[in-house]
C-alpha positions in Angstrom: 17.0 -8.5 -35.8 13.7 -7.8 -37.2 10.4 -9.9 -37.4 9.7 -12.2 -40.4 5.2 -11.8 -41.7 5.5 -15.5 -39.9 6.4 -14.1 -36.4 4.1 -11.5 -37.4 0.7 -13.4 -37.6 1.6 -15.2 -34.6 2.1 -12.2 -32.5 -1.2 -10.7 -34.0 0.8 -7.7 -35.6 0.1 -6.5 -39.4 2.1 -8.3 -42.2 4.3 -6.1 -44.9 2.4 -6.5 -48.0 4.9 -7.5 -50.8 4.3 -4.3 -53.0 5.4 -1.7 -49.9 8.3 0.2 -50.1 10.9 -0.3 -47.2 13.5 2.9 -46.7 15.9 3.4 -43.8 16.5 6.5 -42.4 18.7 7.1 -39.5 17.7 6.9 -36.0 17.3 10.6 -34.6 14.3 10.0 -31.9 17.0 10.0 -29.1 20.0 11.8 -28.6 23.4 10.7 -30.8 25.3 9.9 -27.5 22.0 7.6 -26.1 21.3 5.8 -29.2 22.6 4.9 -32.4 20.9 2.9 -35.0 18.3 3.3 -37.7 14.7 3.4 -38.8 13.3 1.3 -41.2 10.3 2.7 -42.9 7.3 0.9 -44.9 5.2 3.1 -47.5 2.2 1.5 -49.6 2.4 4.5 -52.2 3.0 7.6 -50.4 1.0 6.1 -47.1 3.6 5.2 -44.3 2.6 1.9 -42.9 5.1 0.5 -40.8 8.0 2.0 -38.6 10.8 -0.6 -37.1 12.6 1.4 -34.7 16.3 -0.5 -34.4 18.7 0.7 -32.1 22.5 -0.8 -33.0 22.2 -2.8 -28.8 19.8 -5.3 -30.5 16.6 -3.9 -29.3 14.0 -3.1 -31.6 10.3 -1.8 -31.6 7.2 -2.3 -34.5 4.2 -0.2 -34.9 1.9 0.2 -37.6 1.0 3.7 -39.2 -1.7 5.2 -41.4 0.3 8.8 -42.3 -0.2 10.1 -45.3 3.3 11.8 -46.7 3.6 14.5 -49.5 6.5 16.1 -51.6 8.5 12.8 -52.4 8.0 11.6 -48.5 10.0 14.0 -47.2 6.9 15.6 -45.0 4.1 13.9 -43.7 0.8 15.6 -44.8 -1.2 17.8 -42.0 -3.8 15.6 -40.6 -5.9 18.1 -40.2 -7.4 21.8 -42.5 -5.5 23.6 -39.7 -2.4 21.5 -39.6 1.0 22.1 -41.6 3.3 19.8 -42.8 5.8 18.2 -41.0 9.3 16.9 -41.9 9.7 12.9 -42.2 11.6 12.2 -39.6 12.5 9.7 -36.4 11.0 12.5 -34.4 8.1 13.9 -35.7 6.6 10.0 -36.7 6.9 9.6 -32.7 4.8 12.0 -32.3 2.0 10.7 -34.5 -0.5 8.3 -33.1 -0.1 4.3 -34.0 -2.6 1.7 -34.5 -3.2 -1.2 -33.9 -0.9 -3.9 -32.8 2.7 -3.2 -31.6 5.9 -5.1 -30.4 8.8 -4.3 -28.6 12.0 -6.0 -27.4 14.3 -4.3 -25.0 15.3 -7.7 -23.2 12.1 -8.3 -22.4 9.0 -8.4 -24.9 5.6 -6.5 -25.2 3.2 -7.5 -27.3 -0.1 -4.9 -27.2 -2.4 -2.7 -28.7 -2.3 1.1 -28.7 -6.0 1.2 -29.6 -7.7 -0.6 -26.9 -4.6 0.3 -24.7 -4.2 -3.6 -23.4 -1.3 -5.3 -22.9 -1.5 -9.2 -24.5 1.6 -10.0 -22.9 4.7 -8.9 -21.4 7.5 -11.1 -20.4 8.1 -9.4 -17.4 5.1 -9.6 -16.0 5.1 -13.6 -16.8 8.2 -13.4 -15.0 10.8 -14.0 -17.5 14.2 -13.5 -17.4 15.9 -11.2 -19.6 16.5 -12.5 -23.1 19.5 -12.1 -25.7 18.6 -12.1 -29.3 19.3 -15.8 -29.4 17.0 -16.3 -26.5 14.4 -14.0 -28.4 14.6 -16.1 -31.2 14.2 -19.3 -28.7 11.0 -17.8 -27.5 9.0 -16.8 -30.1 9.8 -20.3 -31.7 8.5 -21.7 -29.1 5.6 -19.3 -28.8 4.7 -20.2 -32.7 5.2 -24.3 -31.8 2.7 -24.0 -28.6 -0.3 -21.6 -30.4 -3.0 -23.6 -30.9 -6.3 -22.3 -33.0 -7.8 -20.9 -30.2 -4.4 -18.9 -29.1 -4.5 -17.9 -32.9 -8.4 -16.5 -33.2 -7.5 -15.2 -29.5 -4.8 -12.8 -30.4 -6.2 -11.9 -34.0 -9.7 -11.2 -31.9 -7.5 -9.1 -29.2 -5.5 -7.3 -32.4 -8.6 -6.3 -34.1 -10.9 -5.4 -31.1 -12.3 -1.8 -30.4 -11.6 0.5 -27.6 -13.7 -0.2 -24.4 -14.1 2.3 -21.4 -15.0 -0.3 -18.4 -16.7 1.4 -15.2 -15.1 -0.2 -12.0 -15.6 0.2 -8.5 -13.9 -0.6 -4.5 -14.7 -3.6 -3.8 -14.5 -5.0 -7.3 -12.6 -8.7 -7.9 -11.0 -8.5 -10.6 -9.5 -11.4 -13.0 -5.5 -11.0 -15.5 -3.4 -13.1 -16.8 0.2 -13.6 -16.3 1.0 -15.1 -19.7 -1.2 -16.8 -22.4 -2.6 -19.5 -20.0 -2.2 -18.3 -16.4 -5.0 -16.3 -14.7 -4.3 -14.2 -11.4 -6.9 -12.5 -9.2 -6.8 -9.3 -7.4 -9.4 -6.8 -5.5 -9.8 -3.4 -5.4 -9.4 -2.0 -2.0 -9.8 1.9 -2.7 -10.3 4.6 -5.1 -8.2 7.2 -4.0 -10.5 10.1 -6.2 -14.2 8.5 -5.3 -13.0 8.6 -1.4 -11.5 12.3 -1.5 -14.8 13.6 -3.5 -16.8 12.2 -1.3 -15.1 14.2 1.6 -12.3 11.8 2.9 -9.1 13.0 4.0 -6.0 11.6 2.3 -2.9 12.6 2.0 -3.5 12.8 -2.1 -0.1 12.8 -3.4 -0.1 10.2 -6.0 -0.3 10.7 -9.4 -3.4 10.1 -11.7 -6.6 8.0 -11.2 -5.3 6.0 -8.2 -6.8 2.9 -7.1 -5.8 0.3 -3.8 -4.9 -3.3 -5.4 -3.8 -6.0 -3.8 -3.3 -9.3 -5.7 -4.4 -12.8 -4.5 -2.2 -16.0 -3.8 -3.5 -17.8 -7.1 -2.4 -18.8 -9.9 -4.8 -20.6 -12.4 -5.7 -21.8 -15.7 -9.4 -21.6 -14.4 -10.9 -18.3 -15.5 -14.1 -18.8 -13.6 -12.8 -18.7 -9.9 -15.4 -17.4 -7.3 -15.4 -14.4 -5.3 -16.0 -16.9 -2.7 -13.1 -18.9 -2.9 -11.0 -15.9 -3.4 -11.6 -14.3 0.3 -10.4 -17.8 1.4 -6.9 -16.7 0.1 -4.1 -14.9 1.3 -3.2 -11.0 -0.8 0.2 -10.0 -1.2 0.5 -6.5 0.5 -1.7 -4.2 -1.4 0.1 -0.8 -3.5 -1.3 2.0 -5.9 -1.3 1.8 -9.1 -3.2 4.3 -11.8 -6.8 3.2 -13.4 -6.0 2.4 -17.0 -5.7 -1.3 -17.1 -9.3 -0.9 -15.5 -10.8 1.7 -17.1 -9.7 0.1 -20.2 -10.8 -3.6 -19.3 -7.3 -5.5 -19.3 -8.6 -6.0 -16.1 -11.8 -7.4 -15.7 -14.2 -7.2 -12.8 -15.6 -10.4 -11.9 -17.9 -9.6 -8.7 -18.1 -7.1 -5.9 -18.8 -7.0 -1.7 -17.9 -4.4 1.0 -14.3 -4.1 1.7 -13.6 -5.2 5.3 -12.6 -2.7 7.5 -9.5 -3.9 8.6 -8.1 -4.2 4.9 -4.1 -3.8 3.9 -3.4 -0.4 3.1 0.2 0.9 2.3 1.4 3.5 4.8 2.7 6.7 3.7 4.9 8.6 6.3 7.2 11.7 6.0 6.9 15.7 5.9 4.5 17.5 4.0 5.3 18.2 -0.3 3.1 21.2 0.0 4.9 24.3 -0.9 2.7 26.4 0.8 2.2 24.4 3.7 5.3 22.3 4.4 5.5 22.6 8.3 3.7 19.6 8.8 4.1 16.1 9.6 1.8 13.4 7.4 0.8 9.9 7.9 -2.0 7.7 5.7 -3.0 4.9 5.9 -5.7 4.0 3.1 -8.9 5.8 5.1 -7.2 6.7 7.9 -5.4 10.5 7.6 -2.9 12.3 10.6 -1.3 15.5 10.9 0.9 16.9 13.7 2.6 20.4 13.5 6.5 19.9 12.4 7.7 23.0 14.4 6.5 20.9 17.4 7.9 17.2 16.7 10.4 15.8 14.8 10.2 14.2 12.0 11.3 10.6 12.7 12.5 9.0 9.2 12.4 11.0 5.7 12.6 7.5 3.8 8.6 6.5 4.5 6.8 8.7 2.1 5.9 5.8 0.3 3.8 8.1 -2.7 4.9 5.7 -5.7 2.4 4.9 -8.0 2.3 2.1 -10.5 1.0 1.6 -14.3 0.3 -1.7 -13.3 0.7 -4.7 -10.2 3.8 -4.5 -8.4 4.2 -8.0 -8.8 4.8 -10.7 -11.1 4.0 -14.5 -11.7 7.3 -15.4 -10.5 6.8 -13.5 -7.4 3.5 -14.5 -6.8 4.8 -18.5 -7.2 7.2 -17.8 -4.4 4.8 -16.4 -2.4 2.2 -19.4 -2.9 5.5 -21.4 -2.4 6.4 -20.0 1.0 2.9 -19.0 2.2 3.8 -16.0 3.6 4.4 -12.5 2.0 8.4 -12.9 2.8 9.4 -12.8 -0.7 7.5 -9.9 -2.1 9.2 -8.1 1.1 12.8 -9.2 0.3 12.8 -6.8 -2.6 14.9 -4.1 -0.6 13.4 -1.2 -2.7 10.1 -1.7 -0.9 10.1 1.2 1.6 7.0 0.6 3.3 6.7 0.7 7.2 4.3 -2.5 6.8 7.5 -4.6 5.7 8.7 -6.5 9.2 11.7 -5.4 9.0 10.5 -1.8 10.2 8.2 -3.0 12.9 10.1 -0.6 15.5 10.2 2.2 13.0 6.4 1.4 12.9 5.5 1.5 16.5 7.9 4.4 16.6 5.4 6.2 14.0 2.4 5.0 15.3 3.5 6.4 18.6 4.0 9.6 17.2 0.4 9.7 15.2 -1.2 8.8 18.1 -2.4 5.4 16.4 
């Protein structure tokens, strides 16, 4: 399946003029025995435009180009005095830097923007199940039938926008949407690198710019929802997740006020990943940092360490609905991968921990 310039305006992505050349070529981004398929190539003259990734399962992905090409296309032209060219291939056009709009379809769909590094929507996160090509084609009829004019000036306003850097900060509410109408809330609870610079000890073993998050019980077409009302409402148990969506302002801040001591932090439990200093027992808790001797206790459960790190919330409309629905955090809990001693279902392996740390 490919897009028609139809999808294409609707999704915000940039149409194939009429006078560009299309060439296939075939797919050699991934190993032969991961992927077969092709590569379907745009050029306005000897400018590569367009790349359509498609991979023989049905999934698919677009992105737009500006890479000038020399000696008949077979080599894309040095980008800079320094540079040499390179061979046209699957490869080396990965490792060039898109513009602009993209989409992908791996039974889900993303639609975003590799310049401002948002995300306009992804069907996961709006909680929606996985979709054949005949339910792809389902939704983004009915994604064409429901935009209205502002849904249209939205998306060609989000395609066309520049690259922000936002400044953030703990304590910060923040407002996202789930899908094209529906707003959710959140708060940020920590940030991880502003606490350790400033002398706090934590067990720092997550990767990037990591922030605290939690996410409210809310879901809204009112953008405008007050920091006010929001403490009223009940999080779902807060993770870590890196800064871009922040930094980048996919996520916006709405308001600030002190984070209450007694916040939800995640719990991190297990030995020390330290090569040089491994013989050591470690436990965190957002602000609050243990450490006991190993050679002197045992370590009670190597399954706690808890030190995953997301690109974005660990949580999704659908989620968040049964949440609201229940009014507890049971369902976000259910998910068996969650390894975290707050889940009540390791309330003795908690005290037994606790115990332990002395907490």
């Amino acid at each position: 399946m490919e897009l028609t310039n139809e999808q294409r305006k609707y999704l915000g992505l940039e149409m194939i003029e009429p006078d560009w050349e299309r060439v296939e070529i075939p797919n050699n981004c991934v190993k032969p025995e991961q992927s077969t398929g092709k590569d379907i190539l745009f050029f306005d003259g000897d400018v590569l435009r367009k790349v359509i990734w498609l991979h023989d399962n049905g999934y698919f992905h677009e992105n737009s180009y500006q890479l000038p090409t020399q000696d008949n296309r077979t080599m894309i032209a040095p980008l800079t005095k320094r540079g040499k060219p390179k061979r046209l291939n699957g490869v080396n056009i990965q490792r060039c830097t898109p513009y602009g709009m993209y989409f992908d379809y791996n039974g889900g769909i993303v639609i975003a923007n590799y310049t401002t590094q948002r995300t306009y929507y992804s069907s996961a996160f709006a909680g929606v199940p996985f979709m054949g090509q005949k339910e792809l084609q389902t939704f983004l009829d009915k994604w064409m039938a429901d935009t209205t004019n502002k849904d249209f000036a939205e998306i060609q306003a989000f395609a066309h926008a520049k690259r922000r850097r936002c400044k953030y900060k703990e304590g910060d509410f923040f407002r996202f949407k789930y899908d094209r109408r529906n707003y959710g809330y959140g708060r940020i609870l920590l940030d991880v690198g502003k606490f350790v610079k400033d002398g706090g000890k934590f067990w720092n073993i997550l990767m990037g710019k990591a922030l605290c998050v939690s996410v409210y019980h809310i879901i809204t077409e009112n953008p405008n929802v007050t920091i006010e009302d929001l403490q009223k409402l009940q999080s779902c148990p807060s993770s870590y997740m890196m800064d871009n969506r922040f930094f980048y302002g996919e996520y916006e801040s709405i308001g600030n006020a002190p984070v209450p001591e007694n916040a939800d932090y995640p719990i991190m439990y297990g030995r020390s990943v330290n090569a040089l200093d491994k013989n050591k027992i470690c436990f965190c808790r957002g602000r609050e940092y243990r450490e006991i001797p190993l050679s002197d206790n045992e370590l009670l459960f190597t399954n706690f360490i808890n030190n995953g790190i997301n690109w974005s919330l660990n949580v999704n409309k659908t989620l968040v609905e049964e949440c609201i629905k229940a009014g507890t955090n049971e369902p976000f809990w259910n998910d068996s991968r969650r390894n975290d001693l707050r889940n009540p279902v390791f309330s003795k392996e908690l005290a037994l921990v606790l115990k332990q740390m002395g907490g």
